[in-house]
N, C-alpha and C positions, 0 to 999 in steps of 0.2 A: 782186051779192054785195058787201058792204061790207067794206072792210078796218078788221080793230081799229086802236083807236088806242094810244098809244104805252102809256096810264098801262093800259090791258085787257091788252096785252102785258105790262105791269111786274106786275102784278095774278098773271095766269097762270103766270108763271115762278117767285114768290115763292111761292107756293102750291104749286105741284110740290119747289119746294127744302123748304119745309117740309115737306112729306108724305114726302120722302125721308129729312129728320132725322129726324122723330119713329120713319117704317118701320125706320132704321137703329139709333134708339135702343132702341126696344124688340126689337130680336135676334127678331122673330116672332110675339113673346108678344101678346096680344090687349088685356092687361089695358091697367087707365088706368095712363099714367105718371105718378108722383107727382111730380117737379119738372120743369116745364111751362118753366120761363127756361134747363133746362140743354139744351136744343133748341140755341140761339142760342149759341156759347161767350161768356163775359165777354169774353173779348178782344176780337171781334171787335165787340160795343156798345159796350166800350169806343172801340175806335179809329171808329165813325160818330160818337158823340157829339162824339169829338174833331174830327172831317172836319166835323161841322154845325157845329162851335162857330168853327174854323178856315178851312173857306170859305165855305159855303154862309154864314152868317150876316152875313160883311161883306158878299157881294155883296145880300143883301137889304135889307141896310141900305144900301147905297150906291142902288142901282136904285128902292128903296119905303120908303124910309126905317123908323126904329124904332121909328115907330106904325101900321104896315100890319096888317093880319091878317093875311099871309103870315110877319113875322118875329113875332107872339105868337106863332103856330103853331107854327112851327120851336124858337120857345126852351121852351112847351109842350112838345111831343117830346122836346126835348134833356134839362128836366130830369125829366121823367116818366120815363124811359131810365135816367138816372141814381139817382133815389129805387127805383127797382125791381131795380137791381142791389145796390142798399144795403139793402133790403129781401130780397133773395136772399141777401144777405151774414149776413142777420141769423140769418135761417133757417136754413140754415147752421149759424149759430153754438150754436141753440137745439134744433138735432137733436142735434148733439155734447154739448150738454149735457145731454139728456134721454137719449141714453144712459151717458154719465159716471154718470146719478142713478139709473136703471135699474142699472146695477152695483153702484153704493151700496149701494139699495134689497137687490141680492137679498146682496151680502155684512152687513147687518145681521138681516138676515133670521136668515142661519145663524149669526152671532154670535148675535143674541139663542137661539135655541132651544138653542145650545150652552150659553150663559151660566144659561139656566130648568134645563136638564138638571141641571146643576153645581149650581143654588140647591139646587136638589129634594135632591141627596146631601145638602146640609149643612143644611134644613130637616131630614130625615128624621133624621141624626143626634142633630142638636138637639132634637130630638122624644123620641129613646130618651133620650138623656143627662136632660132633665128626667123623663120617666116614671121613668126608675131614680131620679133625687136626690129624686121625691116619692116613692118607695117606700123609700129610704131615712129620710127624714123621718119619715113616715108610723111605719114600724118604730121607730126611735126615739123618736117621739112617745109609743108606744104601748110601747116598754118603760118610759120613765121615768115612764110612770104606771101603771103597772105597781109599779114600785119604789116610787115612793110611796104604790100605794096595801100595797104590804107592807112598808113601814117604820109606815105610820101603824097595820096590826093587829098589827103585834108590839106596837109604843107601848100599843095600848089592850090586848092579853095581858097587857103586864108592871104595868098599874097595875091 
C-alpha cells in the first residue's frame, strides 16, 4: 500500500472543505449557485494573499531567488487572487446596479402609462373643443353668407 503524499493529502482535504462550502451554501437546493467566489469569504483571500505576499514570497526569494518559477508562480497566484476579488467586487457593483435600473425601468414604465393616460384626457378634449370651434365657425361661416347673400337680394329687390 502506498501512503499519499503530502500535496494528495492537501489536494483531498481542500476539496472536502470545498464541497462542504458550496453543500452549506446552497441550504440543499440542487441548483447552480450563481456566485461561485462567494464559496471562499473575501477576507479570508484577502489575508492568504496577504500571508503569500508577507511570507511565503521573501522566503522564496531569499532560497530561489526572484527569477525562479517558484516565486513567478506564487506572485502569479497572488495577483490572479487579487484581480478576481476586484473582479467580484465589480460584479457586485453591476448587479446592484442592474437592479437600481430594473427599479427605474418598472417605475418609468408606470409613469409613462400614467403620463399617456392623462395625454389621452387632454388629447380627447382638445379634440372636442376644436370639433365644437369648427362647428362654430362652420355656423358662422354659413350664416354670414347667408346674410350676404340676403342683403345682396334685397339690393337687387330695391333697384
Amino acid at each position: 500500500m502506498k501512503i499519499p503524499n503530502l500535496q494528495k493529502i492537501r489536494e483531498t482535504i481542500q476539496g472536502q472543505i470545498i464541497a462542504e462550502s458550496l453543500a452549506g451554501q446552497s441550504n440543499g437546493n440542487t441548483q447552480q449557485l450563481h456566485n461561485g467566489m462567494a464559496v471562499v469569504p473575501e477576507s479570508t483571500l484577502w489575508a492568504l494573499v496577504q500571508w503569500m505576499q508577507e511570507v511565503q514570497l521573501p522566503k522564496i526569494e531569499q532560497h530561489r531567488g526572484k527569477d525562479s518559477i517558484e516565486y513567478k508562480n506564487y506572485t502569479g497566484i497572488r495577483d490572479a487572487v487579487i484581480w478576481s476579488l476586484y473582479i467580484a467586487g465589480q460584479y457586485e457593483n453591476l448587479l446592484a446596479k442592474n437592479t437600481r435600473d430594473r427599479q427605474l425601468l418598472g417605475y418609468y414604465v408606470e409613469a409613462n402609462a400614467r403620463l399617456e393616460k392623462e395625454l389621452l384626457k387632454y388629447t380627447t378634449i382638445e379634440e372636442l373643443l376644436t370639433s365644437d370651434a369648427i362647428e362654430v365657425f362652420k355656423q358662422s361661416i354659413v350664416s354670414r353668407a347667408l346674410d350676404i347673400l340676403n342683403v345682396k337680394k334685397q339690393n337687387d329687390e330695391k333697384k
